[in-house]
One Martini backbone bead per residue (centre of mass of N, CA, C, O) as a GRO file, in nm:
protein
  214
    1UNK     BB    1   1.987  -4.111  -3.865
    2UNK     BB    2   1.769  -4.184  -4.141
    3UNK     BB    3   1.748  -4.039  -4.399
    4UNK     BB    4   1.586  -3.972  -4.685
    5UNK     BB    5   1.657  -4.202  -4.860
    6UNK     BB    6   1.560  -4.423  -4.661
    7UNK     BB    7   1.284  -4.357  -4.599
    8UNK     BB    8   1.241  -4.298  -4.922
    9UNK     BB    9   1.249  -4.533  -5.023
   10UNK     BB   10   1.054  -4.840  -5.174
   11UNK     BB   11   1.177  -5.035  -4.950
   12UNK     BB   12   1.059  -5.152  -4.644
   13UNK     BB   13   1.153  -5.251  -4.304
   14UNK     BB   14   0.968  -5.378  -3.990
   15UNK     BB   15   0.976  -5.446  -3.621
   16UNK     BB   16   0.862  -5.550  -3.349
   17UNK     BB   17   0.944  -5.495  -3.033
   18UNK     BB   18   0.997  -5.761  -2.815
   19UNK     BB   19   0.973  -5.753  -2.425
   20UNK     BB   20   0.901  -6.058  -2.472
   21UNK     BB   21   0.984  -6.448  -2.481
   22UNK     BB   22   0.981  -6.773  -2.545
   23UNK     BB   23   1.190  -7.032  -2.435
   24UNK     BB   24   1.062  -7.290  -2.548
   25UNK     BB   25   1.051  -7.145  -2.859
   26UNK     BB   26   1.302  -7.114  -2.873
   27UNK     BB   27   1.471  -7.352  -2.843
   28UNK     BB   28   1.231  -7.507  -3.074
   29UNK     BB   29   1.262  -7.356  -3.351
   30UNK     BB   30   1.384  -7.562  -3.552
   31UNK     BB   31   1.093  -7.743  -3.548
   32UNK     BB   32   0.855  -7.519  -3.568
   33UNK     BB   33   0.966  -7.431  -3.886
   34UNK     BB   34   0.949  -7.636  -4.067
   35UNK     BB   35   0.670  -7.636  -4.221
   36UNK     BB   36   0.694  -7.334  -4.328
   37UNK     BB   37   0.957  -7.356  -4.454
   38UNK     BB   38   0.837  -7.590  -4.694
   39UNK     BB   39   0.662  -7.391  -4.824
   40UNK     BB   40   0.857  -7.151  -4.923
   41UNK     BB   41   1.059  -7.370  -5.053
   42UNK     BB   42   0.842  -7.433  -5.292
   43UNK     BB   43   0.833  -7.128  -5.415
   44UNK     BB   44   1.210  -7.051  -5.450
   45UNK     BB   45   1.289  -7.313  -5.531
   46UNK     BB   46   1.401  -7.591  -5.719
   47UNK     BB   47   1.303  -7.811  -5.984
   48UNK     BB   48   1.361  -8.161  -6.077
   49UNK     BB   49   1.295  -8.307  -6.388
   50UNK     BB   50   1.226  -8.636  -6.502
   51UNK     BB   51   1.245  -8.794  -6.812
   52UNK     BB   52   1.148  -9.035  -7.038
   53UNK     BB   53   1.232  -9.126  -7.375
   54UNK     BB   54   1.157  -9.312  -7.680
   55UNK     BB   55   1.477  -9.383  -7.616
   56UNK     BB   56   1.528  -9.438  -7.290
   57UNK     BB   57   1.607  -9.167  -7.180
   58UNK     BB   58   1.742  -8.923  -6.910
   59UNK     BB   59   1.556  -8.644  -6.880
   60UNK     BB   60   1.665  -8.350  -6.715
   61UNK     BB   61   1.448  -8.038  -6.539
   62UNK     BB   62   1.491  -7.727  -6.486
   63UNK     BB   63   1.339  -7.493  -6.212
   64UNK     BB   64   1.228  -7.257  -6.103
   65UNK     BB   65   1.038  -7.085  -5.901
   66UNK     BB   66   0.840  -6.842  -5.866
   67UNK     BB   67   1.011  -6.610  -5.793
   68UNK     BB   68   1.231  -6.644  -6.046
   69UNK     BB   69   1.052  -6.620  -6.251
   70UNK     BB   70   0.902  -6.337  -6.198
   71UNK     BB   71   1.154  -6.173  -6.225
   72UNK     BB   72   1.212  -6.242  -6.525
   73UNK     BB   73   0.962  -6.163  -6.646
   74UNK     BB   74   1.021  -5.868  -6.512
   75UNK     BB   75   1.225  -5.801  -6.687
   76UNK     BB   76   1.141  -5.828  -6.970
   77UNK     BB   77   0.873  -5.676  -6.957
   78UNK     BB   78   1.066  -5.420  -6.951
   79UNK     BB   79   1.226  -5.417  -7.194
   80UNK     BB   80   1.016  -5.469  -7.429
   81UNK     BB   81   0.738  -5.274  -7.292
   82UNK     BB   82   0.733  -5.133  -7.005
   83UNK     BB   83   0.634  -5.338  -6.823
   84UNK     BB   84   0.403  -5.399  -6.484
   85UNK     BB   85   0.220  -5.601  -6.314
   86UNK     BB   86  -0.009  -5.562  -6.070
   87UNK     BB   87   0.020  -5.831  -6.000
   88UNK     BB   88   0.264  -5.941  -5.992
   89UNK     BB   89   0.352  -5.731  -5.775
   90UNK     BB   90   0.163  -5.808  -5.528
   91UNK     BB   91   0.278  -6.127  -5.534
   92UNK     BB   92   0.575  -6.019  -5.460
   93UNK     BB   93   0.483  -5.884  -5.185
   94UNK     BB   94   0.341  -6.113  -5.032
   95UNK     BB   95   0.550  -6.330  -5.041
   96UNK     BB   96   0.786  -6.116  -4.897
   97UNK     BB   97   0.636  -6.138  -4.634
   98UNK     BB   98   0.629  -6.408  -4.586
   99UNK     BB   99   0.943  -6.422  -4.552
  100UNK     BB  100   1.006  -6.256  -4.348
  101UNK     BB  101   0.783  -6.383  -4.128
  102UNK     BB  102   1.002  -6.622  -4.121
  103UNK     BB  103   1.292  -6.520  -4.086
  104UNK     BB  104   1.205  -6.406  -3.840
  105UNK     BB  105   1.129  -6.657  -3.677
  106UNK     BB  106   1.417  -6.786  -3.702
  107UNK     BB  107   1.584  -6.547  -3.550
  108UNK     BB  108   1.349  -6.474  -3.310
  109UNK     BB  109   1.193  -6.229  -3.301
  110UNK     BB  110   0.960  -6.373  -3.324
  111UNK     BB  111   0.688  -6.594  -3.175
  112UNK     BB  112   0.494  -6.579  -3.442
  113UNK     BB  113   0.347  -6.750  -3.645
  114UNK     BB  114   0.378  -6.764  -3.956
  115UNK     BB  115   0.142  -6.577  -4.181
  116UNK     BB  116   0.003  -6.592  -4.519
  117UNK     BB  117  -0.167  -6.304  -4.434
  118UNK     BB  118  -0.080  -6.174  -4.186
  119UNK     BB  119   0.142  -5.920  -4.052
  120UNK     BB  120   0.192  -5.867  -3.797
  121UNK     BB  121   0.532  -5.774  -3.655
  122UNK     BB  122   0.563  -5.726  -3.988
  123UNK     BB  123   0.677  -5.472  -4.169
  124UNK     BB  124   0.621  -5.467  -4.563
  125UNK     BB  125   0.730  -5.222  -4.844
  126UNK     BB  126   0.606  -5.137  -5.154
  127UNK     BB  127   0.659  -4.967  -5.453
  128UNK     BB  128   0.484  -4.885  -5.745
  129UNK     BB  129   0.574  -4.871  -6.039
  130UNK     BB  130   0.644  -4.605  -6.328
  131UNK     BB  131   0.793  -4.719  -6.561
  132UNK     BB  132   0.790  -4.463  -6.764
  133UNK     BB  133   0.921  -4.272  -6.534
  134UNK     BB  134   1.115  -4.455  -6.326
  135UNK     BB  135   1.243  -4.672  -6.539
  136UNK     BB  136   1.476  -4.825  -6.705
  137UNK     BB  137   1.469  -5.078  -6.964
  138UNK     BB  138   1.815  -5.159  -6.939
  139UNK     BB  139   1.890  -5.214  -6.675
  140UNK     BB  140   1.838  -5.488  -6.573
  141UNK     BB  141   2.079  -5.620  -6.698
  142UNK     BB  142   2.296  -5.441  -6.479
  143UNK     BB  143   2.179  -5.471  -6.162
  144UNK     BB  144   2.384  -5.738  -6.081
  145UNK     BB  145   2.643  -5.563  -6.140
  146UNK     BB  146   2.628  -5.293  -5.941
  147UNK     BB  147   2.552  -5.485  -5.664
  148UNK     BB  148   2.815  -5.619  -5.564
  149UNK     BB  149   2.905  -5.450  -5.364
  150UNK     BB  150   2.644  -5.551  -5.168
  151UNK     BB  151   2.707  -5.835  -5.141
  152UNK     BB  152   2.996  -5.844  -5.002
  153UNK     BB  153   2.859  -5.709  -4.748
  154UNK     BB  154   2.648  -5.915  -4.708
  155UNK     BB  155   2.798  -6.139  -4.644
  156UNK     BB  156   2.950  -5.989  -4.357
  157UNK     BB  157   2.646  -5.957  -4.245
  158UNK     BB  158   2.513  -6.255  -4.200
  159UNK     BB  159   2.739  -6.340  -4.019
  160UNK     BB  160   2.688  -6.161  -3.814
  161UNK     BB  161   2.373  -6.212  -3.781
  162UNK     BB  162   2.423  -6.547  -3.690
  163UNK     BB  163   2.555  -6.497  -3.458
  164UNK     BB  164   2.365  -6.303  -3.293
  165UNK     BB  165   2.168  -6.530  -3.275
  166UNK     BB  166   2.291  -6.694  -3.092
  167UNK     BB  167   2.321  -6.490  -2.877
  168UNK     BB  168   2.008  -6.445  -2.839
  169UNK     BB  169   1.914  -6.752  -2.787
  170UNK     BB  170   2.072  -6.720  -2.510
  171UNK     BB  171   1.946  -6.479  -2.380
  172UNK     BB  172   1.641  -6.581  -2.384
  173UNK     BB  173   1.717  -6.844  -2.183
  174UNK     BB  174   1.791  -6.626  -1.958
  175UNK     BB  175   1.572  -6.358  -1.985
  176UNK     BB  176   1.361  -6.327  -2.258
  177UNK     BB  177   1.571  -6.141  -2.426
  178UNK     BB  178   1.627  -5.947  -2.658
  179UNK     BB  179   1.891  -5.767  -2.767
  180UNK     BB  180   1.888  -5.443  -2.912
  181UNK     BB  181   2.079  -5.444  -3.074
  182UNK     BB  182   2.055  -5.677  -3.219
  183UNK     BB  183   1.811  -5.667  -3.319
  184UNK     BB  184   1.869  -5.406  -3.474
  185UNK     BB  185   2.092  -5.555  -3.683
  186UNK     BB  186   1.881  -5.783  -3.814
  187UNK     BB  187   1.683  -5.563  -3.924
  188UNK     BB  188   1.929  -5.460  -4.126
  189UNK     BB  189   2.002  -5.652  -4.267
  190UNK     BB  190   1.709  -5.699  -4.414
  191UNK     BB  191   1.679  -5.460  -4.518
  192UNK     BB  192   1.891  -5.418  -4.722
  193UNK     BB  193   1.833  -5.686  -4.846
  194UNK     BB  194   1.591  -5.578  -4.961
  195UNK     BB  195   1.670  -5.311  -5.145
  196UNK     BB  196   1.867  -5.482  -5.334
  197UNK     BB  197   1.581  -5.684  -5.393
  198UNK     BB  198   1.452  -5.438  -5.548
  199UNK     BB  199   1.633  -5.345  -5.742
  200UNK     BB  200   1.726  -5.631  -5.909
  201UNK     BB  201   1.457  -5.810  -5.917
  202UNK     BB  202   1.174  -5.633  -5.856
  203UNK     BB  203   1.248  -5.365  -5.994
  204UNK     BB  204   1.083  -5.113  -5.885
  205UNK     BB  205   1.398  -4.950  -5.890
  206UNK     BB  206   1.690  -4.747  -5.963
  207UNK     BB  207   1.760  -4.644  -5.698
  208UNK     BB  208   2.017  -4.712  -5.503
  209UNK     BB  209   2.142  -4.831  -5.248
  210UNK     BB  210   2.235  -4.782  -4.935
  211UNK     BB  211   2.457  -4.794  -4.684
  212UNK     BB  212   2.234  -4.938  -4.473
  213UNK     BB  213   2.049  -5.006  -4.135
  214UNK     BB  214   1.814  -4.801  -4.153
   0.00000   0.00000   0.00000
């Protein structure tokens, strides 16, 4: 049974589970995630650009995605004004949403093709945080290493979870259903990775994440 800690997290995820799957869709998933994946990735990838210099040079420059940028924006902007823009949060809000909605498409969670809009049935929610209450303006410089903990047993818990896809990608060819452990288990480790993505870049909360799949 989930804690008060965890159910009153400030970041939460939730799917619902599918009572049939269909097996064509599951079969041919890794082509059809393709157009949707390269969206994605063009928001959260680096871009290196090269252009040649006056004197014949060529100079390459890397840069983060939108997602990674607006991480350090809103570090920033917490250690030195103590603000966090309620807009910066909205769109890391929907980005995080949409990621979550390809995610679950990728794993299998779901037959939905993921929405850019609408929410389907990933349940994805983030609460807004009051900086000047709730958060310290120094942490954001050392909650990467804090979380190093976290970081861990995501490594061992990612694992599990790639396995566990294989595994049911085999059980809904052969019965159209996702099984019920497996399922609660991968969606066990996106909330985890969900909350340590609260603490560490998202910024939203000061509070340890839970060590829980719940």
């Amino acid at each position: 049974m989930a804690t008060a800690q965890q159910v009153d997290y400030p970041a939460r995820l939730d799917i619902d589970y599918p009572e049939e799957l269909d097996r064509v869709s599951t079969l041919l998933r890794i082509f059809y995630i393709i157009p949707i994946a390269i969206v994605l990735a063009v928001l959260s990838s680096e871009t290196t650009v090269t252009y040649v210099t006056e004197t014949g040079e060529n100079v390459g420059r890397t840069s983060g995605g939108i997602a990674a940028g607006l991480a350090l924006a809103t570090a920033l902007m917490i250690v030195v004004r103590q603000r966090y823009p309620r807009w910066w949060f909205d769109f890391a809000l929907e980005f995080n949403r949409f990621a979550s909605r390809v995610g679950a498409y990728a794993a299998l969670l779901t037959d939905k093709y993921p929405s850019t809009v609408e929410e389907q049935s990933v349940h994805l929610d983030l609460d807004y945080p009051d900086v000047e209450r709730d958060l310290n303006r120094w942490l954001p410089l050392v909650k990467w290493l804090l979380a190093i903990p976290h970081y861990i047993v995501l490594i061992v818990l990612f694992i599990g979870a790639f396995l566990a896809v294989i595994v049911a990608w085999f059980a809904i060819l052969f019965t159209g259903r996702y099984p019920k452990a497996l399922f609660d288990y991968v969606v066990g480790v996106g909330r985890w990775a969900l909350r340590v993505q609260a603490y560490v870049s998202l910024l939203i909360t000061d509070r340890y994440p839970p060590f829980s799949l719940d």
